[in-house]
NUGUBA-325696 format. One line per 3 residues: number of its first residue (from 1); their letters; for each residue x, y, z of C-alpha. Coordinates in steps of 0.1 Angstrom, whole numbers, plus 2048, in hexadecimal, padded with zeros to 3 digits. Layout:
<atoms>
NUM) A) X/Y/Z ~ ...
</atoms>
This chain:
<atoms>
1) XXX) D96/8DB/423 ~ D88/8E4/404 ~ D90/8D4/3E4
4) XXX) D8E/8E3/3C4 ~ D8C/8CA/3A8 ~ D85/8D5/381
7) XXX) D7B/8B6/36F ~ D95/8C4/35A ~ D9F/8BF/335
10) XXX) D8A/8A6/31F ~ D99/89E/301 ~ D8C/88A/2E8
13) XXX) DA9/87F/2C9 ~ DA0/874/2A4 ~ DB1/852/29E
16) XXX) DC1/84A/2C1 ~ DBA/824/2BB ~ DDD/811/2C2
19) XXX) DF2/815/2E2 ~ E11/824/2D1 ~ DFA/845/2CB
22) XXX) DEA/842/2F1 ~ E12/83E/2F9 ~ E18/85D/2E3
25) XXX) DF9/870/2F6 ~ E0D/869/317 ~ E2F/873/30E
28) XXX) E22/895/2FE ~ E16/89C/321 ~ E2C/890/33D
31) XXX) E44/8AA/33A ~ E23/8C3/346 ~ E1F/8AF/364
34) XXX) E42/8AD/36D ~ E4B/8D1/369 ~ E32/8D5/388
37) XXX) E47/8BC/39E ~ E2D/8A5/39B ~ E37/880/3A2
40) XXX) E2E/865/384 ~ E1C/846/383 ~ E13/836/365
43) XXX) DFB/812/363 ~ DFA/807/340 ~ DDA/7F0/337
46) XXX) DE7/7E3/316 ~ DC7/7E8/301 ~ DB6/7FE/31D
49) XXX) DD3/818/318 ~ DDE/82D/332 ~ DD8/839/354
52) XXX) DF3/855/364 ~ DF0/863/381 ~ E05/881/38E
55) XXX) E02/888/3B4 ~ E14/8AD/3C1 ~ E24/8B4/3E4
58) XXX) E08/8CE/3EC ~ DEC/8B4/3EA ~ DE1/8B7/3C4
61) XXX) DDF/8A1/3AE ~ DD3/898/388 ~ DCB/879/375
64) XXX) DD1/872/34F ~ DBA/858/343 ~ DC6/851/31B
67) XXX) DAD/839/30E ~ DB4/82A/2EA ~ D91/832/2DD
70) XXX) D9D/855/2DD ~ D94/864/2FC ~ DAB/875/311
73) XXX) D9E/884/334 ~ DB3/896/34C ~ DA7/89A/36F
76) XXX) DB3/8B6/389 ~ DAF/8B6/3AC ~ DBD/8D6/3C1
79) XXX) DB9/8DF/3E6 ~ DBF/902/3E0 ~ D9D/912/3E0
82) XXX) DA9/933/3D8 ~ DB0/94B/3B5 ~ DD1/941/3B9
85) XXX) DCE/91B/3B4 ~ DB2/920/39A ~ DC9/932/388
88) XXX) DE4/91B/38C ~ DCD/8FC/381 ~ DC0/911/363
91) XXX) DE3/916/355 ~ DED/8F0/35C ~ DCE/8E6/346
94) XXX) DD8/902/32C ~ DF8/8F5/328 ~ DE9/8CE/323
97) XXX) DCE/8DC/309 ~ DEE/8F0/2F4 ~ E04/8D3/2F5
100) XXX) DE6/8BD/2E7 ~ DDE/8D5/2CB ~ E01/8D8/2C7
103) XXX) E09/8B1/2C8 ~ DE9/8A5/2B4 ~ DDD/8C4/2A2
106) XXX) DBF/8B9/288 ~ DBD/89B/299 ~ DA9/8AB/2B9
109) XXX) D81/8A8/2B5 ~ D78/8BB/2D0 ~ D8B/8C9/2F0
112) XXX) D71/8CE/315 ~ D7A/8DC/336 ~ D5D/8DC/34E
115) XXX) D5D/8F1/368 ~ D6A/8F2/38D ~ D58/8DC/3A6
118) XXX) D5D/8E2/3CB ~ D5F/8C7/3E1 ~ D5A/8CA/40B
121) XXX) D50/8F2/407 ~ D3E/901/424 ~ D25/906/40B
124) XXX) D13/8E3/3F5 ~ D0A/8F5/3D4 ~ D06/8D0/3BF
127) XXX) CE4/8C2/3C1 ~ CD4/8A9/3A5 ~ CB7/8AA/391
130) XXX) C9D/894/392 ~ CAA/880/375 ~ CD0/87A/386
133) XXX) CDE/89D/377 ~ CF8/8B2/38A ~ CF0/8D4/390
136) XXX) D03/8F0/39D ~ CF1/909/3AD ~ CFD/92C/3B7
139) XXX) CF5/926/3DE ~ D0B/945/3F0 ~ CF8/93F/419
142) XXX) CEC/924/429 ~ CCF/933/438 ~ CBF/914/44C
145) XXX) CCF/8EE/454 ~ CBA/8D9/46C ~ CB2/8B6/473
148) XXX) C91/8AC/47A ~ C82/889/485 ~ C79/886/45E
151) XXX) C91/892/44B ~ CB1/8AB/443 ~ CA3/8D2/43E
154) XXX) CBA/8EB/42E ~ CB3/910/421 ~ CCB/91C/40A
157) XXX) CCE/93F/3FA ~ CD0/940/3D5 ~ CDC/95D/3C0
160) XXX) CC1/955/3A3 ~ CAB/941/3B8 ~ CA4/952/3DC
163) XXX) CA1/93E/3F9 ~ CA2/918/3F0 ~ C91/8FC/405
166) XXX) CA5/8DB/404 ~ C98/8BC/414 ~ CB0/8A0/416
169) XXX) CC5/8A7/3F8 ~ CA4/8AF/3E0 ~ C9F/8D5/3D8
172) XXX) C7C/8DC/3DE ~ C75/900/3DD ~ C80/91F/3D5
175) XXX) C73/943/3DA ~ C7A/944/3B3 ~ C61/92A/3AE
178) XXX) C3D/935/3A5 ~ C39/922/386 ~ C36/905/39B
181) XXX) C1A/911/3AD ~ C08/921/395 ~ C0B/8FD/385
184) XXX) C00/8E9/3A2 ~ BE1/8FD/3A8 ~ BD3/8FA/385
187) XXX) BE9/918/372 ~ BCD/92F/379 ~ BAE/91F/367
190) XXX) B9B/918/382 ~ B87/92C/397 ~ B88/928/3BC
193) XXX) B68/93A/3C4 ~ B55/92B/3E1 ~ B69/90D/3DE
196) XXX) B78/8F4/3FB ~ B9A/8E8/3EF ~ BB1/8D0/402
199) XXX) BD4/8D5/404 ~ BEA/8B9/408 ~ C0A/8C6/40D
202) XXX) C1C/8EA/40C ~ C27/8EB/432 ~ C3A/907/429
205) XXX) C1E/91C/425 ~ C21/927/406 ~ BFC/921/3FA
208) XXX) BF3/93F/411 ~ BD4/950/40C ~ BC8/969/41F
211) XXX) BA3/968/417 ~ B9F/93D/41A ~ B90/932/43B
214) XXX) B9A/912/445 ~ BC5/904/43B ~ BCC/8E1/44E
217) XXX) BEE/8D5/44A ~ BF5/8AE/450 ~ C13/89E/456
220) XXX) C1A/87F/43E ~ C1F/85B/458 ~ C44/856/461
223) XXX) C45/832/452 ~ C39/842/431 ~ C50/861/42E
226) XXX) C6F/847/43A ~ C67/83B/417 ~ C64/858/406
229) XXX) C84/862/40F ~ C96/846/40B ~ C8A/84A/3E6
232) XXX) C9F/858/3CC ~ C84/873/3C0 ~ C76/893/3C7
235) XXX) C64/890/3EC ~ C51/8AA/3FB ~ C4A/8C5/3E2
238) XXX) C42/8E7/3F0 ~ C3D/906/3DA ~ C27/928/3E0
241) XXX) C0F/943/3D3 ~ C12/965/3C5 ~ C00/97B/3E0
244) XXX) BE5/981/3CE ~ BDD/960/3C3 ~ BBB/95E/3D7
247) XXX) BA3/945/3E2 ~ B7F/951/3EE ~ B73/94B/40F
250) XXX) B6F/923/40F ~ B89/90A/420 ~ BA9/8FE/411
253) XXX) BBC/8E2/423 ~ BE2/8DA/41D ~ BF6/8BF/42D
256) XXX) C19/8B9/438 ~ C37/8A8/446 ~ C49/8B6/460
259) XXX) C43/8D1/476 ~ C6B/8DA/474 ~ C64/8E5/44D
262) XXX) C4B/8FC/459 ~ C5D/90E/472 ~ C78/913/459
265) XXX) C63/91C/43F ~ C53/935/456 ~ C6F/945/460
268) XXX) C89/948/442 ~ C70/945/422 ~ C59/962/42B
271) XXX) C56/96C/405 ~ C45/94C/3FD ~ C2B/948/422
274) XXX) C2C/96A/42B ~ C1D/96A/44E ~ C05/948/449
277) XXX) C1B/935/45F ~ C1F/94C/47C ~ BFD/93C/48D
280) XXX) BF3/91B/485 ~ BCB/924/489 ~ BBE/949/47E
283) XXX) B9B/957/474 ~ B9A/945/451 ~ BB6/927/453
286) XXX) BC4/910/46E ~ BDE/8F6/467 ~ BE3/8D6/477
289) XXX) C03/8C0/478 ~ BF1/89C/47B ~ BF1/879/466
292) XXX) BEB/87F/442 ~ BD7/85C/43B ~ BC2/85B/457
295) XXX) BB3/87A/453 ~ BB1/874/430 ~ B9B/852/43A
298) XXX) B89/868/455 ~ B7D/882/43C ~ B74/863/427
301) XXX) B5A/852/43B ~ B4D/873/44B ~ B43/87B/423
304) XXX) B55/898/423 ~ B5F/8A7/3FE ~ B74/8C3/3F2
307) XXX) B75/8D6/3CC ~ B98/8CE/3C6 ~ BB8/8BA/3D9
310) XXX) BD7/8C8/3D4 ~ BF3/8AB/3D9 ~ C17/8BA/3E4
313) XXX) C25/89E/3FB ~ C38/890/3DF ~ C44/887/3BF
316) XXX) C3F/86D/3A5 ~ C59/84E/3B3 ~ C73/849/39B
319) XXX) C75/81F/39F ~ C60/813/385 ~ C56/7F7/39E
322) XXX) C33/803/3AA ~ C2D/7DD/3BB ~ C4D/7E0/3CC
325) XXX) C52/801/3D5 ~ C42/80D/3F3 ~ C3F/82F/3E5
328) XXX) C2A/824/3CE ~ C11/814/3E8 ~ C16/836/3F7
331) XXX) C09/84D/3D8 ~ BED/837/3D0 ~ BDC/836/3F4
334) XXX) BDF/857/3EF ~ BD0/860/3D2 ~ BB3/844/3D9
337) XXX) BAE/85B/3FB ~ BAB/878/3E9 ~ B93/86E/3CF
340) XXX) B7E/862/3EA ~ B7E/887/3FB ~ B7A/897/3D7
343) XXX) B5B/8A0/3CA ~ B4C/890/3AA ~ B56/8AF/396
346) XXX) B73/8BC/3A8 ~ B99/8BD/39E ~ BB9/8AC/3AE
349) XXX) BDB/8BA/3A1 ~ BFA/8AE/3AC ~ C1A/8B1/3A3
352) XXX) C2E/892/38B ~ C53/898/385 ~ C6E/89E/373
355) XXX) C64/89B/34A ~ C81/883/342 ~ C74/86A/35C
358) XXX) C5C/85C/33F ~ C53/838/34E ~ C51/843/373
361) XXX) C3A/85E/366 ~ C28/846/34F ~ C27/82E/368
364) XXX) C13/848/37D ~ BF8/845/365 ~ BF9/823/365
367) XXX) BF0/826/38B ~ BD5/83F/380 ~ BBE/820/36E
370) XXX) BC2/80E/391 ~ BB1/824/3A6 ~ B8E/81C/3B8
373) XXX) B7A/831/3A3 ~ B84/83B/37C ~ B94/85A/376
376) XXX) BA3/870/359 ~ BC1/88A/35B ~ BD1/8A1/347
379) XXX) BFA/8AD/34C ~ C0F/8CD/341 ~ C34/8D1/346
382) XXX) C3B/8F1/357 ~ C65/8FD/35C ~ C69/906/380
385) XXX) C87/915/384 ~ C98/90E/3A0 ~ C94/8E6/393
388) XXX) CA8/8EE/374 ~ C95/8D5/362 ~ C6E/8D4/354
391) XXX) C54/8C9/36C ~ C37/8B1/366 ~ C17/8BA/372
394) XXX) BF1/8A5/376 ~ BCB/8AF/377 ~ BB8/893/382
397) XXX) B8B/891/381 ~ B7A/87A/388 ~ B69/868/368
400) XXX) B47/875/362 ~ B2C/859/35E ~ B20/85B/33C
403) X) AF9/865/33B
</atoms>
């Protein structure tokens, strides 16, 4: 059954310091309660003040905390999911904020009702940000909800957003998203003319280009992604390109995860692949579903080099224990791989994280001074707006000998 619970009428009081005035914040609002029928009980913590809680036949119930700092929360929980009960709980909460203002007049500071949150709907619209924020999102379908070996895959349809892909509880993209794109492949400074570029990521398909010859998509090692997704960040990034957003004729290869997001992807977020994923080899592409790091060590000792890596298979880890954290182990074989496979003047741009994660992301550039060969970067902060929170970005070169 679904529950409707408004985290209901915050209240904070001027001067509510001494337990007769918590005692006289309870008895002003009892008689609310009990006009409902609801049945009393009161625990009384001396100098913690008051907890009452007020439990109805129908299943609701609502809580009173009355602390003697001057906070007074009260907390509704309904199981009707319908305008009826809204209206019923709105009233009930209308009637506690009058008899405050009534009761305490100047003394209120300030008087909060957040809104509704649904609890076991059909539908999961709460996700968090990056930095441990709840969001709300206006989800109306759930398009796609698989299992794969790796991982959890939803797609769910946003009104603001589009078509949202969801990959164990982290929001990842949305067809709303371009900014991240345009962001990850260099905000449209660089020129991709008769350039090879290697793709390292985007198994969604959504770096489609119709005129690039060669797209190779790998699949990141199960005991690596099992860490990644036991991780509390962002895993897995995918995002996509306006259609005309072009490379020229040269190769460009992405890698990925799991062969389930693709098929997905292919299927229900046509607006951000358009028809890339339909074949997994054409005239100019072909995409493979192997091993990220041996490949990565095979085009390594063959010599081979690309213009630019693009790095999508993850975030910047939130722990700020890179010699712990296996993650971190992870992300740095990568990016020594992929400065081994990038040319002496090429670019590798990757995606950090959220902007409030300040010592994960400055502990990424920590890791940058450790890498086999010397390197500089620069970073902008893009908003992507399915995210609802400002996005880090890096360029990474390799450090030019001085002459």
């Amino acid at each position: 059954m679904s529950v409707l619970e408004p985290l209901g009428c915050e209240l904070c009081l001027h001067n509510v310091a001494v337990p007769a005035d918590c005692n006289a914040v309870l008895k002003a609002l009892q008689p609310i309660f009990q006009e409902q029928g609801m049945t009393e009980t009161v625990h009384n913590w001396e100098d913690h003040g008051y907890l009452a809680t007020y439990i109805k036949k129908n299943g609701s119930f609502a809580n009173l905390r009355i602390h003697p700092h001057g906070l007074v929360l009260v907390d509704l929980q309904s199981c009707n999911d319908h305008m009826k009960g809204r209206e019923e709980v709105d009233q009930l909460l209308n009637k506690v904020e009058e008899r405050m203002k009534e009761q305490f007049q100047s003394n209120i500071k300030r008087v909060k009702r957040l809104p509704a949150i649904l609890r076991g709907g059909v539908i999961d619209r709460y996700w968090p940000t990056a930095d441990g924020r709840l969001v709300e999102y206006d989800i109306d379908e759930v398009v796609y909800d698989e299992d794969s070996p790796f991982q959890n895959i939803k797609i769910l349809h946003s009104k603001q957003f589009g078509n949202i892909l969801i990959l164990s509880g982290d929001v990842n993209l949305a067809e709303s998203d371009l900014a991240y794109t345009q962001a990850i492949m260099g905000s449209g400074k660089e020129d991709y003319t008769g350039k090879e570029v290697l793709i390292l990521g985007g198994g969604d398909g959504a770096y489609r280009d119709p005129v690039a010859t060669y797209v190779c998509i790998f699949r990141v090692p199960s005991p690596y992604y099992n860490s990644l997704s036991s991780s509390l960040h962002k895993t897995g990034k995918n995002c996509f390109c306006h259609e005309t957003d072009a490379f020229s004729d040269k190769r460009r290869q992405p890698s990925n995860i799991d062969q389930m997001v693709i098929d997905g992807c292919k299927k229900y977020m046509r607006k951000t692949c358009g028809d890339v994923l339909d074949n997994l080899k054409g005239e100019c592409y072909q995409v493979l579903i192997e091993d990220c790091i041996p490949v990565l060590k095979r085009y390594a000792k063959e010599g081979r080099m690309f213009d630019y890596v693009i790095n999508d298979l993850t975030a910047v880890p939130i722990s700020t224990s890179p010699e712990e954290d296996s993650t971190w182990e992870f992300l740095r074989l990568i990016l020594d791989l992929s400065m081994k496979v990038l040319k002496q003047d090429g670019k590798y741009f990757t995606q950090g994280n959220c902007i409030n994660l300040t010592d994960a992301l400055t502990l990424y550039e920590e890791q940058l001074s450790r890498l086999y060969c010397p390197v500089e970067f620069s970073k902008e902060t893009v908003c992507v707006p399915s995210y609802m929170e400002l996005w880090v970005f890096y360029t990474i070169w390799k450090k030019q000998a001085d002459v």
